[in-house]
C-alpha positions as CSV (number, residue, x, y, z in Angstrom):
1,X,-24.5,-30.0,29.4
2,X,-22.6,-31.2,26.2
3,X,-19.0,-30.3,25.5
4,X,-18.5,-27.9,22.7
5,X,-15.4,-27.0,21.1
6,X,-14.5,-23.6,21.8
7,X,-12.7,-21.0,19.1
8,X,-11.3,-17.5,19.1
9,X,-13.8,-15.6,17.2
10,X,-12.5,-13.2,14.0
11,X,-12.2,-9.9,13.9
12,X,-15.1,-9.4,12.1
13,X,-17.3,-11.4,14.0
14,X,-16.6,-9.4,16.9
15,X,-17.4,-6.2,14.9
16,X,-20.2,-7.4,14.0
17,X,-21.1,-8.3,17.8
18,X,-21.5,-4.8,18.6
19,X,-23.0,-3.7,15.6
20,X,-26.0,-6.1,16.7
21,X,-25.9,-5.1,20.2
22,X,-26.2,-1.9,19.2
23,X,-29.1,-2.5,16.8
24,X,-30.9,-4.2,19.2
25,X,-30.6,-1.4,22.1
26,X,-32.1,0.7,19.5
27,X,-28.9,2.7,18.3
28,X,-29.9,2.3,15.1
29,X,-33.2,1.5,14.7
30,X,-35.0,0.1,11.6
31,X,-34.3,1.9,8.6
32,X,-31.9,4.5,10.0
33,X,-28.5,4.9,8.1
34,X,-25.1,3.0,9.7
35,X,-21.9,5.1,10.2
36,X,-19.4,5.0,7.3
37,X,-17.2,2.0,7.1
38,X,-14.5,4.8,7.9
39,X,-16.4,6.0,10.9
40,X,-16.8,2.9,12.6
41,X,-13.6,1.4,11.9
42,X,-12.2,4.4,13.9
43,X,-15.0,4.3,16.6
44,X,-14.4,0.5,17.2
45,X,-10.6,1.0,16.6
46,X,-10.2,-2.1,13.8
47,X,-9.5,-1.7,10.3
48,X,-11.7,-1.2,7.6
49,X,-11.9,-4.4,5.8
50,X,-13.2,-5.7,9.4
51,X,-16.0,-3.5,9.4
52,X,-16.5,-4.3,5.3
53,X,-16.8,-7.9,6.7
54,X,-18.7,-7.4,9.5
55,X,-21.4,-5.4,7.2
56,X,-21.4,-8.6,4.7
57,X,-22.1,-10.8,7.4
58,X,-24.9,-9.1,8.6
59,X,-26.4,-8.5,5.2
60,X,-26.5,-11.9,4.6
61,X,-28.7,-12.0,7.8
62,X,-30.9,-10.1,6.5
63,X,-30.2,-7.2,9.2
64,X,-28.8,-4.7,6.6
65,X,-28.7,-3.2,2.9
66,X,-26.5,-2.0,1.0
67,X,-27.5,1.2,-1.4
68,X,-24.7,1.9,-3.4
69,X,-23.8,5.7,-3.3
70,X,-25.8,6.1,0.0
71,X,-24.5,3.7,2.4
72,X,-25.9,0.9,4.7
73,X,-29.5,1.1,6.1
74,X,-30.5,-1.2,9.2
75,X,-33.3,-3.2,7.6
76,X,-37.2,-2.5,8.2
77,X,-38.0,-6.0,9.3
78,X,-35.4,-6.0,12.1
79,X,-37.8,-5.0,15.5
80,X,-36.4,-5.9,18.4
81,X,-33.6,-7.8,20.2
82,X,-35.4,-11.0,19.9
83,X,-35.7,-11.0,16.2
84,X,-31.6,-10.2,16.5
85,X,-30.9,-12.9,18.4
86,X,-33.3,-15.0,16.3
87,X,-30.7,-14.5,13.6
88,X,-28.0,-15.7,14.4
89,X,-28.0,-19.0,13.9
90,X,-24.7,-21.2,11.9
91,X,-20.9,-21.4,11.8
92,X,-19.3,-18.2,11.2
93,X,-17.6,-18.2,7.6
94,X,-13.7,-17.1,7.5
95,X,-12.5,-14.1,6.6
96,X,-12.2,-13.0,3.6
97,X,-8.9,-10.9,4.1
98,X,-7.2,-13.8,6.4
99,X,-8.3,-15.9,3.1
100,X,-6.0,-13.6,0.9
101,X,-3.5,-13.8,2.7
102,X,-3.4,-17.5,2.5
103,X,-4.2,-17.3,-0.8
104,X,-1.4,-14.4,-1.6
105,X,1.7,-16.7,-0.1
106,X,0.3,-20.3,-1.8
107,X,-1.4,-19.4,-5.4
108,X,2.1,-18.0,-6.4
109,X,4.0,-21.1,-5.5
110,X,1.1,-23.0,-7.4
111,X,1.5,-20.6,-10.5
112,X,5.4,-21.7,-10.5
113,X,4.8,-25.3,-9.9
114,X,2.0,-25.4,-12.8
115,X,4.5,-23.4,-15.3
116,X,7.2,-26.2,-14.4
117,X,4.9,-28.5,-16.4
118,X,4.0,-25.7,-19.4
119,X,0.6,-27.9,-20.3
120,X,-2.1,-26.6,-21.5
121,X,-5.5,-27.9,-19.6
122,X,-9.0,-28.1,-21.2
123,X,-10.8,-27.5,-17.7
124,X,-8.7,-24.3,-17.4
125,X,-9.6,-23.1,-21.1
126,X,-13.7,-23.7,-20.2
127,X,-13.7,-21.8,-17.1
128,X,-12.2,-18.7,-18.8
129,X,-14.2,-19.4,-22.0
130,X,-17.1,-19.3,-19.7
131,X,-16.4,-16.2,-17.6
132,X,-15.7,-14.2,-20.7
133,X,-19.1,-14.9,-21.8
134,X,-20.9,-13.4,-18.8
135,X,-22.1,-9.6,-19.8
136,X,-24.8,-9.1,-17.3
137,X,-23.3,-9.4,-14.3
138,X,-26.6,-8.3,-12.5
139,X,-28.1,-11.2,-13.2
140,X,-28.5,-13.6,-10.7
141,X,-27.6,-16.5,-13.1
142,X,-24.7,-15.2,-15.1
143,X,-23.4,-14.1,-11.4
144,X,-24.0,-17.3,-10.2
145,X,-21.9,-18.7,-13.4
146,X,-19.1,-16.2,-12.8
147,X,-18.5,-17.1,-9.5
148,X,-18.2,-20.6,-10.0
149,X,-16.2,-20.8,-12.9
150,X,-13.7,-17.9,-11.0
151,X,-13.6,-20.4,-8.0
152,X,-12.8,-23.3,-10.4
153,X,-10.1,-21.8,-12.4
154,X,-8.0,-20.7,-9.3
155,X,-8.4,-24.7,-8.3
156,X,-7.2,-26.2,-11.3
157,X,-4.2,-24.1,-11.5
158,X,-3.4,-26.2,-8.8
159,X,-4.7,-29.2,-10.5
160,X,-2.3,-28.5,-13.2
161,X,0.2,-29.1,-11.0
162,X,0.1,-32.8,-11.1
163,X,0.5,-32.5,-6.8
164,X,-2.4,-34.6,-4.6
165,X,-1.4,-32.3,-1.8
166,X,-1.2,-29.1,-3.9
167,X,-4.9,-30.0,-5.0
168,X,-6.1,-30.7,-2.0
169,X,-4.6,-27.4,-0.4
170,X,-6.4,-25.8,-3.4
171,X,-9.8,-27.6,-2.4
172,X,-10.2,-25.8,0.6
173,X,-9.3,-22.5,-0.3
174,X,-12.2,-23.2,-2.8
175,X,-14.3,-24.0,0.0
176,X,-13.9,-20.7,1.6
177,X,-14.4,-19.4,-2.2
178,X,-17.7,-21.0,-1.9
179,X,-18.4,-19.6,1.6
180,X,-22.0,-16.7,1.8
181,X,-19.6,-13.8,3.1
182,X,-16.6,-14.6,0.4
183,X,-19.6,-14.4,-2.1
184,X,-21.3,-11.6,-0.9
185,X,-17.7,-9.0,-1.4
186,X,-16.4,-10.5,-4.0
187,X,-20.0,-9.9,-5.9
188,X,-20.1,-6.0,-4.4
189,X,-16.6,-5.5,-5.9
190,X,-16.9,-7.1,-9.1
191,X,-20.6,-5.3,-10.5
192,X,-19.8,-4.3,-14.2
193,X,-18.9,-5.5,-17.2
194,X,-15.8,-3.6,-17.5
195,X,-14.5,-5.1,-14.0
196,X,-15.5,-8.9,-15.2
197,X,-13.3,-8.4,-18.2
198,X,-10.5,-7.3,-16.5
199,X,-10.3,-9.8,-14.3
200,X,-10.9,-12.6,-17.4
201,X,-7.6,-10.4,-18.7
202,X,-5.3,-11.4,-15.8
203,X,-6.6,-14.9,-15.6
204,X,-5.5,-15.3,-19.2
205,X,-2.4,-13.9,-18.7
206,X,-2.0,-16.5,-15.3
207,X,-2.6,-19.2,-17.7
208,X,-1.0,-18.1,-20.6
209,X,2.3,-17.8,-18.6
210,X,1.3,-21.4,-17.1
211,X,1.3,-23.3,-20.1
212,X,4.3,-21.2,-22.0
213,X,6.5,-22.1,-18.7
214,X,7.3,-18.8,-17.7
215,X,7.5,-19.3,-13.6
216,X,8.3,-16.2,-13.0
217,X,5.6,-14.5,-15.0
218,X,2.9,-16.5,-14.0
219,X,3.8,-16.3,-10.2
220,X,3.9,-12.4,-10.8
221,X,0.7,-12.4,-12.5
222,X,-1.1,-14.0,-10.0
223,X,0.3,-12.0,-7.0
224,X,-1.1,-9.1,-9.0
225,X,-4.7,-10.6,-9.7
226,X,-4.8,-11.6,-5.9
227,X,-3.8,-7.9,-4.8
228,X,-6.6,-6.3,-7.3
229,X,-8.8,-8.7,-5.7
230,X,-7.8,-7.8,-1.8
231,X,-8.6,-4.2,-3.1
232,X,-12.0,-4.3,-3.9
233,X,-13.5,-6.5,-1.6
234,X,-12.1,-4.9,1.0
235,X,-13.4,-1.3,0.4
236,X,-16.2,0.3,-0.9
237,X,-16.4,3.8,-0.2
């Protein structure tokens, strides 16, 4: 027997626990529609961006779909408890919301710090470039393009800082930015055009207030984006 490292497990992994279990007793068999997000929230007495996570996680497995408008469908392939179990394999990624909360009390103070140097930063310029030039958001590529440039902004705000430890901070919220479940929401709440350009809007106006020096402004801005953000990938119903 080898010595493992032992955690508390998230919220949502335990939601997602049960959901299996129940999967695999035959609850819900293949192809049969979930409970709401509400409904099971309330049956399993967590909140609703638990459940929202636990539903990502287990549609990156495979073991669910999404249909927007109709709800989420245990998926035909999933048989038996042993193809459950079979599943399951890999670290757990964080949560999303815990991430936003980190992110909501440090990308503020990193918005005031950048704004204390009121520089202007070519990295910063091309991400936004490039994320106003998606359209089709539906396609894999462009989504793919989105998502990293969105993920590389928010780090060189903190890269325009001038702080090694304020960048490296920044590097691993990136890495949870980077993270299948992270994707997975943020890519279910952004899904039009309209959406995209709004959030290019407020990471202009982040930047804008950045490089004019306005610490205030830009702290303000960013607080907002974040909390837009927390919305919806939280909730989808």
């Amino acid at each position: 027997m080898t010595q493992q490292a032992f955690r508390p497990k998230q919220i949502y992994e335990q939601v997602a626990e049960q959901i299996r279990a129940a999967i695999a007793a035959g609850t819900y068999p293949p192809g049969t529609r979930l409970p709401s997000e509400r409904d099971l929230a309330q049956r399993l007495q967590v909140s609703r961006p638990a459940v929202r996570e636990a539903i990502g996680a287990l549609q990156n497995e495979g073991m669910v779909l999404t249909r927007h408008g109709s709800g989420t469908y245990v998926a035909e392939q999933v048989r038996d408890g042993a193809t459950v179990e079979r599943i399951r394999t890999g670290p757990a990624d964080l949560s999303p919301s815990g991430t936003l909360e980190v992110r909501l009390l440090f990308e503020p103070m990193i918005a005031r710090l950048a704004a204390r140097r009121a520089m202007r930063d070519p990295a910063a310029e091309s991400y936004l470039a490039r994320m106003a030039a998606v359209k089709n958001i539906a396609d894999p590529e462009q989504q793919a393009l989105w998502s990293e440039c969105d993920r590389l902004f928010h780090r060189q705000l903190a890269a325009m800082t001038g702080n090694p430890l304020a960048l490296k901070m920044a590097d691993e919220v990136a890495a949870s930015m980077s993270e299948p479940l992270w994707q997975r929401l943020r890519d279910d709440g952004i899904y039009d055009e309209q959406r995209i350009q709004l959030y290019v809007a407020e990471h202009r106006l982040i930047y804008e207030a950045i490089v004019s020096g306005d610490e205030d402004a830009a702290a303000f801005y960013v607080q907002g984006h974040l909390q837009r953000v927390r919305r919806d990938i939280e909730t989808r119903e």
